[in-house]
Steps between C-alpha positions, in 0.01 A plus 500: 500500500792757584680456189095522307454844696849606414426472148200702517670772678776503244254519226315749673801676512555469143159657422523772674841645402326445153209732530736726687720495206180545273370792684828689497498445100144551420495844695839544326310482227144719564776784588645486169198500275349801707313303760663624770215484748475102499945541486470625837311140643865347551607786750221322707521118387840463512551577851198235563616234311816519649329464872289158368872394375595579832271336655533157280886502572631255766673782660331777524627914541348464809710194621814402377516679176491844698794686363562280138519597168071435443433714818742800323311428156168567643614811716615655146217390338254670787712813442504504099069419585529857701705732309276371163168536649630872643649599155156366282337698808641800454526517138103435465429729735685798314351352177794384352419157409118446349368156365416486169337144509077547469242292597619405864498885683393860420772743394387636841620195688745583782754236542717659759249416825502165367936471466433635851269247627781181399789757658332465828515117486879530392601712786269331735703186383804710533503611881382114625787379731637167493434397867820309639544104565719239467464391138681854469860459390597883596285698731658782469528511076102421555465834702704678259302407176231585712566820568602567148182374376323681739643802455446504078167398610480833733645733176260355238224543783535878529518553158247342445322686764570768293353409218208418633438906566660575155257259238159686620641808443671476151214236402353799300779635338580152385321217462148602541215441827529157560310523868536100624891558425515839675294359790737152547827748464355692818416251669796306476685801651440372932673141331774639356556727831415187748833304281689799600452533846556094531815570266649803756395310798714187433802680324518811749258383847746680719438876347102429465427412854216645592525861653812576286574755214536255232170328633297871492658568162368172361169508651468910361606362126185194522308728634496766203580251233148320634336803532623680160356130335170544650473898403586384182240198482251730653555768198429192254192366747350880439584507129314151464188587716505852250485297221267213583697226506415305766732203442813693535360667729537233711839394440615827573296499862687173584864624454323832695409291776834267485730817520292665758458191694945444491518907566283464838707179603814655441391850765320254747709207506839550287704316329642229720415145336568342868456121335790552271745628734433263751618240176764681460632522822446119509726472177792753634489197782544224355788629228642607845508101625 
């Protein structure tokens, strides 16, 4: 039975750096025929295929393959996934690149929110830390790819952030009023901001303890990024109601109520996240042993 199931894996294996392969060349080739929407899909699927490889491996990244040559490959490939989907971000939102294909979106289709929506899973993805144990060859070259993974995860967070302020405003100027993309790109802003604080909290915990400068500075920048993203979905909400349109009406009172909801949170309660730093203080232990 072992050497049956061994087999499988193997093939398994075989089939998935296959359509790994596949994707990687068939959004190789939507980019160069001008479909560079669909192009974009590996920035996303790579990264996942890479975890079910992962995950099919005997050793795993988060066992004894911590610190080889696959758990460098997918690090680079989570931070080629980051700096694409913030280039094809930017660049739609200033109306640089358009798609040309018809029949599958309106010329006033606004990709960026959606580039936005897969770089949240990316840098999600990118600030997760590898908890210690003993399949771990090198504790402390596991802590060290963590923190560099965290810490392009932090970066591509805030600029993101960013641009999540940036596409409602230039949405006119460029692409067109696409309201469900405008909506999603506000909203998203308490996600991106919620990966940052995680981010600064595990790479610098000692200058945001609670009470201290870096910790009121931080808590003043959520605060009116939040609140700017609700003014800003609130502008859209009255624009919508002005118009009649009900339906994005409502997709603008959700990010309204999502930003408002993180903005009252963040003067009431802060910006502690007690649950990770009690993991992390359980971490710092046990590289200490």
């Amino acid at each position: 039975m072992n050497a049956i199931s061994e087999t499988f894996r193997i093939l398994w294996l075989i089939f998935l750096w296959f359509c790994f392969s596949f994707i990687a060349l068939v959004s190789l080739a939507m980019v160069v025929i001008g479909g560079w929407p669909w192009g974009a899909m590996f920035f996303v699927a790579g990264p996942v295929f890479l975890a079910v490889i992962d995950m099919a491996h005997s050793e795993s990244m988060g066992g004894k393959a911590n610190g080889g040559s696959f758990n460098f490959f997918f690090l680079l490939l989570m931070f080629i996934s980051a700096v694409g989907l913030i280039i094809l971000t930017v660049l739609t939102a200033f109306g640089v690149l358009h798609s040309e294909i018809q029949g599958f979106w309106s010329p006033e289709t606004n990709f960026a929110s959606w580039y936005m929506v897969s770089g949240l899973i990316i840098v999600v993805c990118l600030i997760y830390q590898i908890e210690p144990n003993d399949d771990i060859p090198d504790l402390q070259r596991m802590e060290q790819m963590n923190r560099y993974s965290t810490r392009v995860g932090v970066i591509s967070a805030a600029i993101f952030t960013v641009l999540c302020l940036v596409v409602p405003l230039t949405s006119f100027m460029t692409s067109g009023y696409d309201p469900a993309a405008l909506a999603v790109a506000l909203f998203l802003t308490p996600g991106f901001l919620r990966v940052v604080r995680e981010g600064l909290f595990y790479l610098q915990g000692t200058r945001l303890e609670e009470g201290s400068e870096g910790y009121r500075t931080l808590r003043a920048v959520c605060i009116g990024v939040a609140g700017l993203a609700g003014c800003i979905a609130l502008g859209y909400l009255g624009y919508s109601l002005v118009r009649l349109e009900l339906l994005p009406a409502l997709f603008f009172a959700a990010s309204v109520a999502m930003n408002g909801w993180s903005v009252k949170k963040y003067v009431t309660v802060g910006i502690s996240i007690p649950e990770k730093e009690e993991a992390k203080k359980e971490t710092t232990e046990k590289i200490g042993e």
